[in-house]
C-alpha positions as CSV (number, residue, x, y, z in Angstrom):
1,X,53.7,41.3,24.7
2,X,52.2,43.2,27.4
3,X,54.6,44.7,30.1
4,X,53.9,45.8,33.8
5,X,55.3,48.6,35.3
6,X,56.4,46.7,38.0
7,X,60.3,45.7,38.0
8,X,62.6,43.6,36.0
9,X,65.2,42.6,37.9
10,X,65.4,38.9,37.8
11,X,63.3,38.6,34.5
12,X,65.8,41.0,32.7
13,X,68.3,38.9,33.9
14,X,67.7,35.6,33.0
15,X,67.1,37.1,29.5
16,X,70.3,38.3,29.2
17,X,71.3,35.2,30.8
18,X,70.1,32.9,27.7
19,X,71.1,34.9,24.7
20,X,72.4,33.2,21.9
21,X,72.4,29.6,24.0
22,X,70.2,27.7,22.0
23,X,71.8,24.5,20.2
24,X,71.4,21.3,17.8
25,X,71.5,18.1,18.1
26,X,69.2,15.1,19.1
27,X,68.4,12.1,21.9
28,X,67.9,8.9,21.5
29,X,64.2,7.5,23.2
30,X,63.7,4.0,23.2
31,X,65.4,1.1,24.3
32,X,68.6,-1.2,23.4
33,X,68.6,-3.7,20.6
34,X,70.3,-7.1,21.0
35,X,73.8,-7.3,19.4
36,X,74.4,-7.9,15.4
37,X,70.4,-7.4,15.0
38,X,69.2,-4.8,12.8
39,X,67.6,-1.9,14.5
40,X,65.5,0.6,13.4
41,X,65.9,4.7,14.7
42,X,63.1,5.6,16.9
43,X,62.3,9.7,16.1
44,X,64.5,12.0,18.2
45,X,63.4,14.9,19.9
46,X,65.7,17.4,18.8
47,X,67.9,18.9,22.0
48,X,68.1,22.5,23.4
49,X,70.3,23.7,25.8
50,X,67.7,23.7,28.7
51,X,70.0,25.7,31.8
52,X,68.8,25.9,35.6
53,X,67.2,29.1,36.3
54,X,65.8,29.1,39.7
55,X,63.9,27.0,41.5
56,X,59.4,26.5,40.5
57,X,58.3,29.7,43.2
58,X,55.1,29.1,45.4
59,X,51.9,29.3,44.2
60,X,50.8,30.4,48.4
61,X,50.3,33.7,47.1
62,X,47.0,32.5,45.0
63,X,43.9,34.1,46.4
64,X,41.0,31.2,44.7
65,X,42.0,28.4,42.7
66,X,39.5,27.2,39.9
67,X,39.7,23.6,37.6
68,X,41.5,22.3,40.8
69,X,42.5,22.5,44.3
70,X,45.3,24.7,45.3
71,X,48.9,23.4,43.6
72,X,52.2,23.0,45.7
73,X,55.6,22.7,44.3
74,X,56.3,19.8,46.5
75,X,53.1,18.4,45.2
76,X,54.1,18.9,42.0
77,X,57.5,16.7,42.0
78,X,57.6,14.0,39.5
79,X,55.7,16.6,36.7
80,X,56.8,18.6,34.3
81,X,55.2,22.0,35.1
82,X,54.4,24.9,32.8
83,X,53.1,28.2,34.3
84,X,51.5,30.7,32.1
85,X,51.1,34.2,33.3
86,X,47.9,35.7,31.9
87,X,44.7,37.8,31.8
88,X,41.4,37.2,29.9
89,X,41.3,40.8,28.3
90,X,45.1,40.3,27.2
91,X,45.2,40.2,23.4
92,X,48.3,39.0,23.2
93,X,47.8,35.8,25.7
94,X,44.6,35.1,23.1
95,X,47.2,34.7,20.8
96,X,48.6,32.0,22.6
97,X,46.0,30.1,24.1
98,X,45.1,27.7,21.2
99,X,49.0,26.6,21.5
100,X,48.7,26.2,25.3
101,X,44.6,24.2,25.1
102,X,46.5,21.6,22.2
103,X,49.7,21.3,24.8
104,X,47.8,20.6,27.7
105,X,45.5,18.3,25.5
106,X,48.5,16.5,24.4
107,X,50.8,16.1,27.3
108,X,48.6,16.1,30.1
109,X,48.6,12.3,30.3
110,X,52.1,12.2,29.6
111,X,53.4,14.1,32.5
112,X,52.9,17.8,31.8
113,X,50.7,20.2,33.9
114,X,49.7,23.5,32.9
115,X,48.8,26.4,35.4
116,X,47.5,29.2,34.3
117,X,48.2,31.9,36.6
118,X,45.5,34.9,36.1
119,X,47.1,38.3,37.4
120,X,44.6,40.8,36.7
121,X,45.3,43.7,35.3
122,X,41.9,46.0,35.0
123,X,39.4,46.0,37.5
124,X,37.1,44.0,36.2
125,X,39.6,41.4,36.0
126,X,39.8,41.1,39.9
127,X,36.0,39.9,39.3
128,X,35.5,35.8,40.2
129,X,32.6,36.0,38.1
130,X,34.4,37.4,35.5
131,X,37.8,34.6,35.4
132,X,34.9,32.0,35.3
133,X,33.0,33.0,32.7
134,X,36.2,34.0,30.6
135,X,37.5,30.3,31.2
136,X,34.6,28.6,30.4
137,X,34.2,30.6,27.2
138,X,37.6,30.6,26.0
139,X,37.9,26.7,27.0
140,X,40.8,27.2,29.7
141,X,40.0,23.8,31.7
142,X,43.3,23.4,32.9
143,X,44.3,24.7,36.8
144,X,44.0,28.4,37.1
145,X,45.8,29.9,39.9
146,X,43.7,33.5,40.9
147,X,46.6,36.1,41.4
148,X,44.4,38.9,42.7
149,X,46.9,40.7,45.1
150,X,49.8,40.0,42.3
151,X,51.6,37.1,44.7
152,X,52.4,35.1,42.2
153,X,53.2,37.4,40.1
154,X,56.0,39.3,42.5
155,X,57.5,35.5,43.5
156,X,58.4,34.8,39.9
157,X,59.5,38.0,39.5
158,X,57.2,38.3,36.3
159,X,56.9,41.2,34.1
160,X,54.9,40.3,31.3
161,X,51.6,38.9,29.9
162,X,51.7,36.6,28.4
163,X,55.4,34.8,29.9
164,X,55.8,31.2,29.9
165,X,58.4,29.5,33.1
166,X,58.3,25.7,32.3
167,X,59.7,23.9,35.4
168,X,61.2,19.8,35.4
169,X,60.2,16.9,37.2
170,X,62.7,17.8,39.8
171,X,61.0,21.5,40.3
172,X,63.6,23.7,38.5
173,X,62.6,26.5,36.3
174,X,64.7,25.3,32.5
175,X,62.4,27.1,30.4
176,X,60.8,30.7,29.9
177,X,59.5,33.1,27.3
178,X,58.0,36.4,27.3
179,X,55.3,37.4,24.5
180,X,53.8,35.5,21.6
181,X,55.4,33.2,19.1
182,X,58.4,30.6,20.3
183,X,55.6,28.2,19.9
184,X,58.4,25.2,18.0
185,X,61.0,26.5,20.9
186,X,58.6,26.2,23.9
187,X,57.0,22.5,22.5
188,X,60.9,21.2,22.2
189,X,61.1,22.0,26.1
190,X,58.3,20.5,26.7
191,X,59.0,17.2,25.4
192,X,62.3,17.7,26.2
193,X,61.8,17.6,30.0
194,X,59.6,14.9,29.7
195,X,61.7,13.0,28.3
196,X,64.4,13.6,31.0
197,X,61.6,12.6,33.8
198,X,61.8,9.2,31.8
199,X,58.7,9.4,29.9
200,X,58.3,6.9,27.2
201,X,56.3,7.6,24.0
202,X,56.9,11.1,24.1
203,X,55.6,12.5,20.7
204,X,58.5,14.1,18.2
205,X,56.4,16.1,15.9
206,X,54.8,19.1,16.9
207,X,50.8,20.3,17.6
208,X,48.6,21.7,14.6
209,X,46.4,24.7,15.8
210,X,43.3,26.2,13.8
211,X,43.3,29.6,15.3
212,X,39.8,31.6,15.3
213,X,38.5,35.2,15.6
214,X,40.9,37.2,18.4
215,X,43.0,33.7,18.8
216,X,44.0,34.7,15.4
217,X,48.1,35.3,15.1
218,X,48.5,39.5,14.7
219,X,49.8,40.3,10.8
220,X,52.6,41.9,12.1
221,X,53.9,43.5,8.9
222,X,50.5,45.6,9.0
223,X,50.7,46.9,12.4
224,X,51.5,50.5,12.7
225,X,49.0,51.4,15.5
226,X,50.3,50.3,19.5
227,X,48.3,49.5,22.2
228,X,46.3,52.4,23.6
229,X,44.7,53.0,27.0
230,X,41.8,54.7,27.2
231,X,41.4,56.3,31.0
232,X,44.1,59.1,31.5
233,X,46.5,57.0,33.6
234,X,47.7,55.7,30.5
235,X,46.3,57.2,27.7
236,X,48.6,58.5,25.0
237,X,48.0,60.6,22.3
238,X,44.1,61.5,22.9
239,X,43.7,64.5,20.1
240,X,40.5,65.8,21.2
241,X,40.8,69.8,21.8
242,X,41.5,70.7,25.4
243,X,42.2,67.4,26.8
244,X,40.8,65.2,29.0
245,X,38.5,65.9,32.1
246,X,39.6,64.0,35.0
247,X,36.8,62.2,36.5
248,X,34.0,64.7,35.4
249,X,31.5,64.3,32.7
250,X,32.4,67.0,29.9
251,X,31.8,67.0,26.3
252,X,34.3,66.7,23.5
253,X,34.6,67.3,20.0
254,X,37.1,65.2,17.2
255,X,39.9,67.1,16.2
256,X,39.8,69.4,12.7
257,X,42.8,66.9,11.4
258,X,43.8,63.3,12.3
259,X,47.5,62.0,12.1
260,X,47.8,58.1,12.3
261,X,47.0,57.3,15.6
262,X,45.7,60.1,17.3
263,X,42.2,59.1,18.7
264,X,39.4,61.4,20.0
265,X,36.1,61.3,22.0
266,X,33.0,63.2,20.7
267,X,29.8,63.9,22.9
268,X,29.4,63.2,26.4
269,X,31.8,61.2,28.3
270,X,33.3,61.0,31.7
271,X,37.0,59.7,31.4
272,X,38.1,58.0,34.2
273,X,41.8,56.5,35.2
274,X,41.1,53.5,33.4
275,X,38.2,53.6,31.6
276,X,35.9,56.5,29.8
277,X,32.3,55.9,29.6
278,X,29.8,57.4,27.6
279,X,27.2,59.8,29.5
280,X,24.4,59.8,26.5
281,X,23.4,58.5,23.5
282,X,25.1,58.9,20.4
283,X,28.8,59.3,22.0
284,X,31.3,58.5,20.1
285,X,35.1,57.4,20.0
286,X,37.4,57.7,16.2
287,X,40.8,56.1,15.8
288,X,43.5,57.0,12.8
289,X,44.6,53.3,12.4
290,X,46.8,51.4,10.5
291,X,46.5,47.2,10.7
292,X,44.7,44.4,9.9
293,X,42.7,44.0,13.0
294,X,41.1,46.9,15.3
295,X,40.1,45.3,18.9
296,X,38.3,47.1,21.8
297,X,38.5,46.2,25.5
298,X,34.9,46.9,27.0
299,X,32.3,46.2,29.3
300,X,28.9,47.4,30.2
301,X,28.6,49.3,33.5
302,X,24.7,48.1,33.6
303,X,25.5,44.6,34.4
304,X,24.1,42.1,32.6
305,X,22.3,44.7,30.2
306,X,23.7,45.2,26.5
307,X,24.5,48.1,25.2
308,X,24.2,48.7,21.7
309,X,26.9,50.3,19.6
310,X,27.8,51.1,15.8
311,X,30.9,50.8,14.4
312,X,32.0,53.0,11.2
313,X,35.5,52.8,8.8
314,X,36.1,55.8,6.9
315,X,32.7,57.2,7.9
316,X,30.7,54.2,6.2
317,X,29.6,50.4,7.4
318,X,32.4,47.6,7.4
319,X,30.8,45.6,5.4
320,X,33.9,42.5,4.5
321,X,35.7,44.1,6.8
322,X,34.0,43.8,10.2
323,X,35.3,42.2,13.1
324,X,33.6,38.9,14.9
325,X,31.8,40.9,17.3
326,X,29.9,42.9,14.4
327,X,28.0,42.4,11.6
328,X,28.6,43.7,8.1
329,X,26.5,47.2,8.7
330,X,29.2,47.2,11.9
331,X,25.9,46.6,14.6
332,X,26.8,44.8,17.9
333,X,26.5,45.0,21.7
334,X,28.5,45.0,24.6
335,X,27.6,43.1,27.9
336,X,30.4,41.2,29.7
337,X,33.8,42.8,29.9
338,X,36.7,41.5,27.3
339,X,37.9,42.0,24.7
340,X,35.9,43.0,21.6
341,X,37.1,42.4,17.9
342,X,35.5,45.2,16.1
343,X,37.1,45.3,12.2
344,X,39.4,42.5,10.5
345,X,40.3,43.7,7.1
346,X,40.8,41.6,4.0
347,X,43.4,43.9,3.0
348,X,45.3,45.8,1.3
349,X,45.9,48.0,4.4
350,X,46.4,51.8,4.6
351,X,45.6,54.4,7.2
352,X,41.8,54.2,7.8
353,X,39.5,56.6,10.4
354,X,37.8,53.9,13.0
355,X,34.8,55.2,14.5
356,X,32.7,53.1,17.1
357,X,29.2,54.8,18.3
358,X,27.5,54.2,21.3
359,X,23.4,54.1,21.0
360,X,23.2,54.1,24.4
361,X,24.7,54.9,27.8
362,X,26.5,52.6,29.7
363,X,29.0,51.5,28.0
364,X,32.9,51.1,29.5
365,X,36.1,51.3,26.9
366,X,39.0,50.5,28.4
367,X,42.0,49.5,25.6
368,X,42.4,49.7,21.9
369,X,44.9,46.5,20.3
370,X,45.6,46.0,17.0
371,X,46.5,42.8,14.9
């Protein structure tokens, strides 16, 4: 789960709010049986305590709408609605999205609508072009509200990517959850509220996903490495000696000795406040890891050209255990901007040197995740 820096008010609230409300028990769907005739138990959809939270915000904020026209929450009456906070470079939204394709497959005709509401949160991200071609690749056909200015965002009083609000036919908010996993919780709610709004035929088991590449669930025993920017607004401990040149193009050297999760730049680069690029051939970034999965946010600042780059684990190629965006000797390229999957290990896992090099100039690095 990926937080903003933005507040927490109402979010933190309705947290706290919910603790420890979650219950048992069942409805009943179908219909009544004549007297003294045997009956058999249609399959209950097990109950949760669904509370009002607020009412479904406005979507007026939205600056482009793609996969439909521009949603209302008037219009939206009569639905069951759930909004799902995003952004295409977001590892931890990947995570979620074969559970939120199989939902909107499955309830879409039954009363459910999914909005996808894309609040950027690098450049790039801001980019039309960019949401499109993201969608398209990653299969989001569903409506995606464009939060560019962070509207929507701010009317929800969102803090997190990936967070879930899942509003009733009647356009109250019952339902939210910040981060991965909840998948069983948030698919009771769904049918749940359906099932209020008088939908018949509701489904009582729940969706079966095959999860692939970065959509992957994290192996979260494993993970001892965070999240880690790479442009100095962010970036956190960056062990290359004397620090980082704002702005400027300098070159750096690894450090003598790496402690788990220290990272370092060798060559030429120009670190910027969110990214660092690579000035010359050759460059090079090195990451003391420890986890199943080493991902890289990129791009390439020569649009639509490739840039070639080299990945390296413990000085030598992956070979079993490269990523989906390299082969075996760790060879791949970088073009459009998201989110790279660089080395998936077939375990066992211990503290391992990552190094990625750059063949060429032109490259943009943005965020390390780990799974």
């Amino acid at each position: 789960m990926k937080p903003s820096r933005e507040p927490v008010s109402l979010a933190m609230f309705i947290a706290l709010a919910l603790l420890g409300v979650v219950g048992a028990g069942g409805i009943r769907s179908g219909h009544g049986h004549p007297a003294n005739a045997p009956t058999k138990e249609a399959p209950m959809i097990p109950a949760i305590h669904l509370p009002v939270e607020a009412e479904l915000p406005s979507f007026a904020g939205a600056t482009s709408w793609l996969n439909s026209p521009p949603l209302t929450p008037s219009g939206l009456r009569g639905k069951a609605v759930l909004v799902d906070f995003w952004t295409f470079t977001c590892v931890n939204w990947l995570r979620t999205l074969p559970y939120l394709r199989a939902w909107s497959a499955r309830y879409k005709d039954r009363g459910l609508i999914v909005i996808g509401v894309h609040t950027p949160e690098f450049s790039v991200e801001h980019e039309i072009d960019n949401i499109r071609r993201a969608a398209r690749e990653m299969r989001v056909d569903y409506p995606i509200a464009v939060d560019n200015d962070s509207a929507v965002w701010r009317a929800f009083d969102n803090a997190y990517w990936p967070a879930v609000y899942i509003a009733d036919a009647r356009g109250r908010i019952r339902y939210h959850h910040f981060g991965e996993g909840e998948y069983e919780e948030t698919e009771r709610a769904i049918q749940q509220l359906l099932a209020e709004a008088g939908v018949s035929g509701i489904p009582t088991d729940l969706v079966s996903v095959e999860a692939r590449g970065t959509e992957v669930a994290a192996d979260w025993s494993s993970v001892k490495s965070p999240e880690t920017y790479v442009g100095y607004e962010k970036a956190e401990n960056f062990a290359s000696p004397g620090g980082a040149m704002r702005d400027k193009p300098r070159a750096y050297t690894f450090p003598a000795r790496w402690t788990l999760n220290d990272w370092g730049l060798q060559g030429e680069w120009t670190v910027g406040r969110e990214i660092a690029v690579p000035e010359r051939p050759k460059a090079r970034i090195a990451y003391r890891f420890h986890a199943r999965d080493v991902n890289l946010v990129m791009g390439s600042s020569k649009r639509g050209q490739p840039v070639r780059f080299r990945v390296l684990i413990d000085g030598h190629p992956p070979e079993a255990a490269h990523g989906t965006d390299v082969d075996a000797q760790g060879n791949g390229t970088v073009a459009e901007p998201r989110l790279y999957q660089l080395i998936r290990q077939p375990g066992p896992i211990s503290d391992r040197l990552f190094e990625i090099e750059f063949l060429e100039a032109g490259a943009e690095a943005f965020c390390f995740t780990f799974g």
